[in-house]
C-alpha positions as CSV (number, residue, x, y, z in Angstrom):
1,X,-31.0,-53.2,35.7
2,X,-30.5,-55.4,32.3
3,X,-30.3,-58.9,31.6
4,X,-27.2,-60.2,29.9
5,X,-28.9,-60.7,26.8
6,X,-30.1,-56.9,26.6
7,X,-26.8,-55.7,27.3
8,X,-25.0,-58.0,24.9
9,X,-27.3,-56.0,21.9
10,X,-26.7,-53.0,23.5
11,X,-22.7,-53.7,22.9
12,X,-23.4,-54.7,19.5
13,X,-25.8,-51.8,18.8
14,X,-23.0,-49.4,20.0
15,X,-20.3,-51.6,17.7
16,X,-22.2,-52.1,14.9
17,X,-22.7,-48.1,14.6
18,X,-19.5,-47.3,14.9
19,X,-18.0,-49.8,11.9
20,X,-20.7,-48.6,9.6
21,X,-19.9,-45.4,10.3
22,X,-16.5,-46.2,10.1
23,X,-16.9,-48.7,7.1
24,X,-18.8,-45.0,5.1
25,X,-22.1,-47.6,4.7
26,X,-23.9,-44.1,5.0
27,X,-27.2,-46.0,3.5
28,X,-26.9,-48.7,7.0
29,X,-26.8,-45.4,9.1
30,X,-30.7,-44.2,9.2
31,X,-31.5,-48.1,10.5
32,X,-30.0,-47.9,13.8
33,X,-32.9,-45.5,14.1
34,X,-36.8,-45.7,14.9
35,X,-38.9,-43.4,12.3
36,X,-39.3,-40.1,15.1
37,X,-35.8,-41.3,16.5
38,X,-33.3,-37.9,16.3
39,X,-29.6,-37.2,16.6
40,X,-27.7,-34.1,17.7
41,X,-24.0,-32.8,17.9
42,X,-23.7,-30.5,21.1
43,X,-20.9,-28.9,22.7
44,X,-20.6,-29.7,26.2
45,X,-20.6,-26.6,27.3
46,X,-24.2,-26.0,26.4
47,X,-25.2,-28.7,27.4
48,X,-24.0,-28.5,30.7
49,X,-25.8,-25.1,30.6
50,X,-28.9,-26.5,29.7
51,X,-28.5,-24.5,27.0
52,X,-30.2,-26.1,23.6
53,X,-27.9,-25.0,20.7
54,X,-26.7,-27.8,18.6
55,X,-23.9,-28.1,15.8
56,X,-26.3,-30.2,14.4
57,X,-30.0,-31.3,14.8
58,X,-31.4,-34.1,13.2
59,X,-34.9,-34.7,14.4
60,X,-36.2,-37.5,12.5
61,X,-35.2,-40.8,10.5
62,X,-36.7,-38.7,7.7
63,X,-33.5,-35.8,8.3
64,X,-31.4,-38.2,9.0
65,X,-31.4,-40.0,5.3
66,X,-31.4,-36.1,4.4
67,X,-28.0,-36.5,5.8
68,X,-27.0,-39.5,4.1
69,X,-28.4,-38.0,0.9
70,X,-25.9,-34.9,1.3
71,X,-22.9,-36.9,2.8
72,X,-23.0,-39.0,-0.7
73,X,-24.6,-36.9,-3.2
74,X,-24.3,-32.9,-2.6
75,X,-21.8,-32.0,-0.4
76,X,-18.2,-31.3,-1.6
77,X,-15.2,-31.6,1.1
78,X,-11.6,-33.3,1.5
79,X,-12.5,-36.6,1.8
80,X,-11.2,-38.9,5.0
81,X,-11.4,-41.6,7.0
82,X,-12.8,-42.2,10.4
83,X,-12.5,-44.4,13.5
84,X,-14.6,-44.6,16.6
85,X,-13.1,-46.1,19.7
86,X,-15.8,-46.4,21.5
87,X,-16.0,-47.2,25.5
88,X,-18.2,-49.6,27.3
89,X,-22.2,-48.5,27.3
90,X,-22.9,-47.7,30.8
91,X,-26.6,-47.9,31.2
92,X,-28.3,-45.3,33.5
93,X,-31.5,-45.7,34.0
94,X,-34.1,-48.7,32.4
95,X,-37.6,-47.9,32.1
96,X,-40.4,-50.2,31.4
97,X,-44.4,-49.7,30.3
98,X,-46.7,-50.3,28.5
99,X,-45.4,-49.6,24.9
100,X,-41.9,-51.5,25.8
101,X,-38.2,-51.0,27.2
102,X,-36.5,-47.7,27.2
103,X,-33.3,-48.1,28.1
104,X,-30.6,-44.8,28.9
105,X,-27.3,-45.2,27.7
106,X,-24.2,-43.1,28.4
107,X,-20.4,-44.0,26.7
108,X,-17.5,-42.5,25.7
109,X,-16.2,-41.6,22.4
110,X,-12.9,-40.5,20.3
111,X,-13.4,-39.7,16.7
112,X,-10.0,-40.3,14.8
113,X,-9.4,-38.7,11.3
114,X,-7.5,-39.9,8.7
115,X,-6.9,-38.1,5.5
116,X,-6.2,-39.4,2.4
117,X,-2.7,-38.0,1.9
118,X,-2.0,-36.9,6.0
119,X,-1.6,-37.9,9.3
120,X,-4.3,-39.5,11.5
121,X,-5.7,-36.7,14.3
122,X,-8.4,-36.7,16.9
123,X,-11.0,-35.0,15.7
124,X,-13.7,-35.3,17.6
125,X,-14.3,-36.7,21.5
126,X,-17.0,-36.7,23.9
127,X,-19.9,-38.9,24.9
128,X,-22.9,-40.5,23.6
129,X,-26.5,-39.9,25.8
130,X,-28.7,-42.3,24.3
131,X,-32.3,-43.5,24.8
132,X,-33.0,-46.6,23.7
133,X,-35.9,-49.0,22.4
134,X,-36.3,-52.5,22.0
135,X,-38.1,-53.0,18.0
136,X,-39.4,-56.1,16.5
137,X,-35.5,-55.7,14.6
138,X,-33.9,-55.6,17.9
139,X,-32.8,-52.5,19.8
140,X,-32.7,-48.9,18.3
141,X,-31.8,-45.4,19.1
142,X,-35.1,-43.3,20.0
143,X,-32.5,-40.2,20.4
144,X,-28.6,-40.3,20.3
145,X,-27.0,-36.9,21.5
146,X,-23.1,-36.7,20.9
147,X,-21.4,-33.9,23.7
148,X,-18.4,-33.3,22.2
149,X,-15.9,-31.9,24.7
150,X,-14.4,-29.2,22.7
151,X,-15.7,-25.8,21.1
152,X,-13.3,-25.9,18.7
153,X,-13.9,-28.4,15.5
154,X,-10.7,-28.0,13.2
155,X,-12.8,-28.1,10.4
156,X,-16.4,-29.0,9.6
157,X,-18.1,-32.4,10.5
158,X,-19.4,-33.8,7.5
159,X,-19.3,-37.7,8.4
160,X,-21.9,-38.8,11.9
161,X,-19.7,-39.0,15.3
């Protein structure tokens, strides 16, 4: 469906991601992202429903650096640590016309938290559903959407998944 080359960005797209988020380079965040690209937290079972309630719906880069803006600046919580072990992109479908590549990504995720003075925990698992384009800075999320497997969030998500 891709050529070696495309899927070798598409691994480093999906690594890079999760070590900035990992690394808390909040500013490096917004950039995986085209300008109208959008990002949403939903449980799986809506959307297996096809239901559209998110936990959270960021629906441009614009929101997104919002986000960033809150993470650093506004909002107070228990600080932690994260880390994404991420599983190998699968792609699912590759479109092409006239304004490019858009490619549909699907992989696995596991959130681990890590606070300051506590244990490490899962905190958050599901999967990534990604469209993505090709840029003249190399690939980017158009939309990243993060089913998360479980209703229940032991406490608020503050950091990106």
């Amino acid at each position: 469906m891709i050529d070696f080359k495309t899927y070798f960005e598409l691994l480093n797209l999906y690594s890079d991601y999760a070590m900035v988020c990992d690394s808390a380079e909040w500013e490096k965040w917004p950039e995986f992202f085209v300008e109208e690209g959008t990002y949403r937290l939903q449980p799986r079972e809506n959307f297996d429903q096809g239901l559209p309630l998110c936990l959270l719906a960021l629906e441009s880069k614009n929101m997104i650096r919002d986000r960033v803006y809150g993470v650093k600046e506004t909002m107070y919580h228990d600080p932690y640590y994260q880390r994404h072990i991420v599983g190998t992109p699968r792609v699912v479908s590759v479109e092409r016309d006239i304004y490019g590549e858009r490619i549909t990504s699907e992989a696995n995720y596991t959130v681990i938290r890590t606070k300051f003075d506590g244990d490490s925990t899962v905190f958050n698992v599901g999967y990534y559903r990604d469209v993505i384009v090709r840029t003249p800075e190399g690939l980017k999320f158009q939309s990243r959407l993060c089913v998360y497997d479980s209703e229940m969030i032991a406490n608020s998500i503050i950091y990106p998944i």
